[in-house]
C-alpha positions in Angstrom: 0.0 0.0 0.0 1.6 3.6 -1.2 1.0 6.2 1.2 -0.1 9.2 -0.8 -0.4 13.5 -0.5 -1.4 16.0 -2.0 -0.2 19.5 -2.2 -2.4 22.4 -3.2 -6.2 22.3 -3.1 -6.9 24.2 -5.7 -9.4 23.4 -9.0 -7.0 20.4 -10.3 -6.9 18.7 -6.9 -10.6 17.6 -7.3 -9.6 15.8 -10.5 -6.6 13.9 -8.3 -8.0 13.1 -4.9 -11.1 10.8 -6.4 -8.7 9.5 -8.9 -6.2 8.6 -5.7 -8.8 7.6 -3.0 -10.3 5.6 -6.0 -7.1 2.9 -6.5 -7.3 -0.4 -4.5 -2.7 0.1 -3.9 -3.0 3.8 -2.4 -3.5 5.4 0.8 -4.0 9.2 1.0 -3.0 10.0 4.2 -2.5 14.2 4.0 -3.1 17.4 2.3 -1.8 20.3 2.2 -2.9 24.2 1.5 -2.2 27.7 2.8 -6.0 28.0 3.0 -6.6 26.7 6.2 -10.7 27.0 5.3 -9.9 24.3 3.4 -8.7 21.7 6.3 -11.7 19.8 6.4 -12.6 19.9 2.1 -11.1 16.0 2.5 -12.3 13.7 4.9 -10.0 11.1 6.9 -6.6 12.8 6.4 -4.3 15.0 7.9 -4.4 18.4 7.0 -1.3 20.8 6.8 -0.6 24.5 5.9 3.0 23.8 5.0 4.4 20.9 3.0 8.1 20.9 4.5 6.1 20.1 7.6 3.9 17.5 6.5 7.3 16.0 4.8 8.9 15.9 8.2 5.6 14.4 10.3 4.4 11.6 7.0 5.9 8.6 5.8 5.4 9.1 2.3 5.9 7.0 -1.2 4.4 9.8 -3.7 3.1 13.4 -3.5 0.8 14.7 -6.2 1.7 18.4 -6.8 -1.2 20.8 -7.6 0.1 24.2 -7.0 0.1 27.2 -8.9 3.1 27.2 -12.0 5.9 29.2 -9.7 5.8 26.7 -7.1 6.5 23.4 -9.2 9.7 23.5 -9.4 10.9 24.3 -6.0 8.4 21.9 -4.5 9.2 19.1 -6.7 12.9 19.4 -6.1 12.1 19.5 -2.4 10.2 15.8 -2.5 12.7 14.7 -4.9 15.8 14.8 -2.8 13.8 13.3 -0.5 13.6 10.3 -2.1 9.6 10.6 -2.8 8.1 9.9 -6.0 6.4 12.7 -8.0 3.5 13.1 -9.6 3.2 16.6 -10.6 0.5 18.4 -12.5 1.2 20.4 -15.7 2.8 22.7 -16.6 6.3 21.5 -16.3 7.8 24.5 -14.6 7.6 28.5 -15.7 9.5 28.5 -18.8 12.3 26.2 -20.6 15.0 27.3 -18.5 13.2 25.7 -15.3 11.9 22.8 -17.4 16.1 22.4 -18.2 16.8 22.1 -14.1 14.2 19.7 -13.6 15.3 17.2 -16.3 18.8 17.8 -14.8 17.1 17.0 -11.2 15.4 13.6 -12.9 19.0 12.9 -14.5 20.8 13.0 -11.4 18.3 11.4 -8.8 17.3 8.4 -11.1 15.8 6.2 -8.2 12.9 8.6 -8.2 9.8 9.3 -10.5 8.8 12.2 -11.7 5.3 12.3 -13.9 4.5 14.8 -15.5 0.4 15.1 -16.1 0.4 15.5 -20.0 -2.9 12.7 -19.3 -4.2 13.8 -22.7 -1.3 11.6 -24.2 -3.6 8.3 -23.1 -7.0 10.0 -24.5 -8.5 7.1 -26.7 -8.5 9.5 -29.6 -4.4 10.2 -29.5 -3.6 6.5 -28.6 -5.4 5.5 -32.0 -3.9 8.1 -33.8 -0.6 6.8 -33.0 -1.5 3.3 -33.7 -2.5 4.5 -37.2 0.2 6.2 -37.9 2.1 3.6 -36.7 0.4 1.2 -38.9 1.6 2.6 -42.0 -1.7 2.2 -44.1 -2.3 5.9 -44.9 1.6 6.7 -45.5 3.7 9.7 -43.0 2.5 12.6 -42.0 2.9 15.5 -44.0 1.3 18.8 -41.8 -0.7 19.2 -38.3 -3.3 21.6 -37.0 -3.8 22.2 -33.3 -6.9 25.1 -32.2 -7.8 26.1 -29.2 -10.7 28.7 -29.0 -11.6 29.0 -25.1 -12.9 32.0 -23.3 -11.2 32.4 -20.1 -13.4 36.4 -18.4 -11.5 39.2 -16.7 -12.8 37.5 -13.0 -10.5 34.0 -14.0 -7.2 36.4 -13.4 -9.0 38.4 -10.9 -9.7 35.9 -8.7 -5.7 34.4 -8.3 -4.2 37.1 -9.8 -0.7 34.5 -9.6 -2.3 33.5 -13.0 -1.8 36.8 -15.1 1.9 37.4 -13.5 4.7 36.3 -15.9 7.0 35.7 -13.0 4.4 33.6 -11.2 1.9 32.3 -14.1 5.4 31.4 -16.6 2.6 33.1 -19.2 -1.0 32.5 -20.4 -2.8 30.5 -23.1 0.3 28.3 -23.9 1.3 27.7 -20.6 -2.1 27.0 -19.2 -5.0 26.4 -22.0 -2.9 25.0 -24.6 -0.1 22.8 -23.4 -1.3 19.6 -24.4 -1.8 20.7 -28.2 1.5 22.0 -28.3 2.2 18.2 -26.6 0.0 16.6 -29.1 2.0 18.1 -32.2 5.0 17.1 -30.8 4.4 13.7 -29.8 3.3 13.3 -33.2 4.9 15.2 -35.5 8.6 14.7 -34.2 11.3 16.9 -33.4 10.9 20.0 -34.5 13.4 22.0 -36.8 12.1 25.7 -36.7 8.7 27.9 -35.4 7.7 31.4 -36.9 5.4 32.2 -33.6 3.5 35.3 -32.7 1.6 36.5 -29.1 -0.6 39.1 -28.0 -3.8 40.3 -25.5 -7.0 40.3 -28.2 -8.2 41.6 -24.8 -7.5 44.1 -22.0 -7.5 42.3 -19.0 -4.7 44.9 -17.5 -2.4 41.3 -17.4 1.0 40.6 -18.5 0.5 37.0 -19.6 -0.5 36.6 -23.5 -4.5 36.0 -24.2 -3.6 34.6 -28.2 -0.9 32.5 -29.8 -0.1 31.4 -33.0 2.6 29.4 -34.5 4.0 28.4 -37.6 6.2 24.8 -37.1 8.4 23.1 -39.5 9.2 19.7 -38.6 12.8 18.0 -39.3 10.8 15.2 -41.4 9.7 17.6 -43.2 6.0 18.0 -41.9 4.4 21.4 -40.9 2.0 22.2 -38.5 -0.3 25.5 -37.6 -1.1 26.1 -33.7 -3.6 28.5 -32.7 -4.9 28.8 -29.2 -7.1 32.1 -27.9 -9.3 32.4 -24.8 -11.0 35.1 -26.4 -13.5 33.3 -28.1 -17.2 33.5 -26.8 -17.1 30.5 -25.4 -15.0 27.2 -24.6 -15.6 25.9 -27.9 -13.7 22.2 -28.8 -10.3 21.5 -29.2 -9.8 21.0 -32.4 -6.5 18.5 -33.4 -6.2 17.3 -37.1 -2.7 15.2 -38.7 -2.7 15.2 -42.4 -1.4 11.8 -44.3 -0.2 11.2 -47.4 -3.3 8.9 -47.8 -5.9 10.4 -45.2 -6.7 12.8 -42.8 -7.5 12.2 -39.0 -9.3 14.3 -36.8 -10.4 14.6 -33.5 -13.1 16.9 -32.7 -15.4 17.1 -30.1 -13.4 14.5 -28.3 -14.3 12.1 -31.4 -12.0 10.7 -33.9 -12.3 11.0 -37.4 -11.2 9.4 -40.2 -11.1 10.9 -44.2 -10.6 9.1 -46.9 -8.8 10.5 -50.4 -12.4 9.8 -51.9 -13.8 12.4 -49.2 -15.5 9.9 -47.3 -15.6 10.0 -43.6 -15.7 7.8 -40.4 -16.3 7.8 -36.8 -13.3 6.1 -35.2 -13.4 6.2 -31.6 -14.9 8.5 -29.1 -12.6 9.7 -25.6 -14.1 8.7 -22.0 -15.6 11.9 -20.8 -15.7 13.7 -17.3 -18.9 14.5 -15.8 -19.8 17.9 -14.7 -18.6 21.5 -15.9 -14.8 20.4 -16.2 -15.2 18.1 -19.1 -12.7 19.4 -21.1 -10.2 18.3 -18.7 -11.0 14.7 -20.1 -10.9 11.3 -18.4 -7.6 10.7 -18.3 -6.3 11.4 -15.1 -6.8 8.5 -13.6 -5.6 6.5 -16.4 -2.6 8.1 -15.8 -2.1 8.2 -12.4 -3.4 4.8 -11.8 -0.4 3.8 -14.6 1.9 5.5 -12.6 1.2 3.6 -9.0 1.7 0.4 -10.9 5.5 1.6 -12.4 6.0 2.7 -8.8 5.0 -0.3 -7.3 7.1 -2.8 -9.9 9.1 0.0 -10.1 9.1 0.2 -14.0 9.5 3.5 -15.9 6.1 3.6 -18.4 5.1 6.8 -17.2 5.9 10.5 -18.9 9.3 11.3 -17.5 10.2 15.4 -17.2 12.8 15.1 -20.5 9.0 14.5 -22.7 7.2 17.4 -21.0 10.2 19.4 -21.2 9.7 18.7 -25.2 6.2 21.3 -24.8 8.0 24.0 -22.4 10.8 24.5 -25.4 8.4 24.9 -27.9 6.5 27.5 -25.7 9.6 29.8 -25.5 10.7 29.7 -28.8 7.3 30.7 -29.9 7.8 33.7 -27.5 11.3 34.4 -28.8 10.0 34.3 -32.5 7.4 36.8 -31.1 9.7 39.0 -30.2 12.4 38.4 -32.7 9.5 38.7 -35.3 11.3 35.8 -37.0 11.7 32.3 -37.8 13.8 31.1 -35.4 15.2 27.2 -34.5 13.6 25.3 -31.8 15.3 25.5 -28.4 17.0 29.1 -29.4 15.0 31.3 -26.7 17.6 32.9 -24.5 
């Protein structure tokens, strides 16, 4: 049996706790939040206001890290040399340069586990996109599209203003909305040669982190892809992930997989697992992912998404800001 924590109570940590009280092999035995309103939000566990305490007082096996973006890094560095595994929510860290000192932290303490939640990657949808692909039968992939149209209002920064801060918040619709596109492309279109990328607010919020992103990738097979991701739109409108094929074109759309034929013809392939209630677009996958990471834990195995794969997303992000700025093409992982 794993004993099992939580840090940070926030929106993301209702997604977690079910998904850990839920598995047969765990025991959550403590949380932890500043907000000491929250001490009894989770029943039969220990509640602390400091994590370096609750670290000191619990015999732990695996904290699940749930704070806001500034704080991931620090904390996970702090259960790491501790020797407890990690299972920390996304976004990787701030920026790339963070991102770097964590794969550096995995490199050098390599009896511990760091997983990072890009849960998307084990949607039904992306796992049999990957399977086709794989397949061969409709040839490589030649370009990608990834949209995001969200609305996020003025009272979503308002309310933890940590979120519109670059220096806290590591920036906006990339960071936060649109990380697992920009994971999505990635996973599948391979490593990436050069981005033309561009930010800006469509909106004045009074924020520093950017509203609207698009980006222009060229793949080193030879592929391209468009990335667009806003949370100006009217409303939270569907993801919207496409790969073209030499001999097809898959889609996924409203959490449904699509398949086109040359001849124009379509077909339903498989439809993702959806979460109940008003945070559906966070998916099912959660607990797909974390219950895959208690079993490597547990026969101490390593199929799980390690920090060096998320830190794939977190390069990508600041080389689209760089091109921004820059108002260039510039090559992937040239940001500084």
């Amino acid at each position: 049996m794993l004993n099992v924590a939580v840090i940070g109570l926030g929106d993301i940590s209702k997604i977690h706790i079910p998904a850990i009280e839920a598995n047969p092999n765990v025991h959550l035995v403590a949380v932890c939040d500043i907000d000491v309103t929250l001490k009894n939000s989770v029943e039969g566990v220990t509640f602390y206001t400091d994590y370096l305490d609750m670290l000191e007082k619990e015999k732990l096996d695996c904290i699940h890290i749930c704070l806001p973006h500034y704080l991931h890094y620090i904390a996970t560095k702090t259960c790491v040399e501790k020797g407890i595994d990690v299972f920390l929510e996304k976004p990787l860290a701030r920026n790339a340069e963070e991102g770097m000192a964590l794969v550096k932290l995995e490199e050098k303490y390599k009896d511990v586990k760091i997983c990072v939640s890009l849960q998307n990657r084990l949607n039904e949808t992306v796992e049999k996109i990957q399977e086709i692909i794989n397949s061969g039968e409709y040839g490589k992939v030649t370009g990608l599209k990834g949209l995001v149209t969200w609305f996020r209002p003025k009272s979503y920064y308002d309310v933890k203003p940590w979120r519109g801060i670059m220096k806290y918040a590591g920036g906006g619709v990339m960071i936060n909305q649109a990380i697992h596109t920009l994971d999505f492309m990635q996973l599948i279109g391979g490593e990436i040669h050069k981005i033309r990328g561009s930010i800006d607010n469509l909106v004045d919020y009074g924020y520093e982190v950017e509203d609207t992103a698009t980006a222009n990738i060229k793949f080193k097979n030879g592929a391209t892809g468009l990335f667009f991701a806003t949370v100006t739109n009217a409303t939270n409108s569907s993801v919207e992930l496409q790969v073209l094929l030499e001999r097809g074109k898959l889609t996924i759309k409203d959490s449904i997989l699509t398949k086109a034929h040359c001849d124009g013809e379509k077909e339903k392939v498989i439809e993702d697992a959806k979460l109940p209630g008003s945070k559906f677009y966070y998916g099912a996958s959660h607990s797909k992912l974390i219950d895959q990471f208690y079993d490597c834990i547990i026969n101490d195995t390593d199929d799980y998404i390690h920090v060096k794969e998320a830190q794939v997303s977190m390069e990508m992000i600041s080389t689209i800001r760089k091109s921004s700025e820059l108002k260039k093409e510039i090559n992937m992982g040239v940001y500084q």
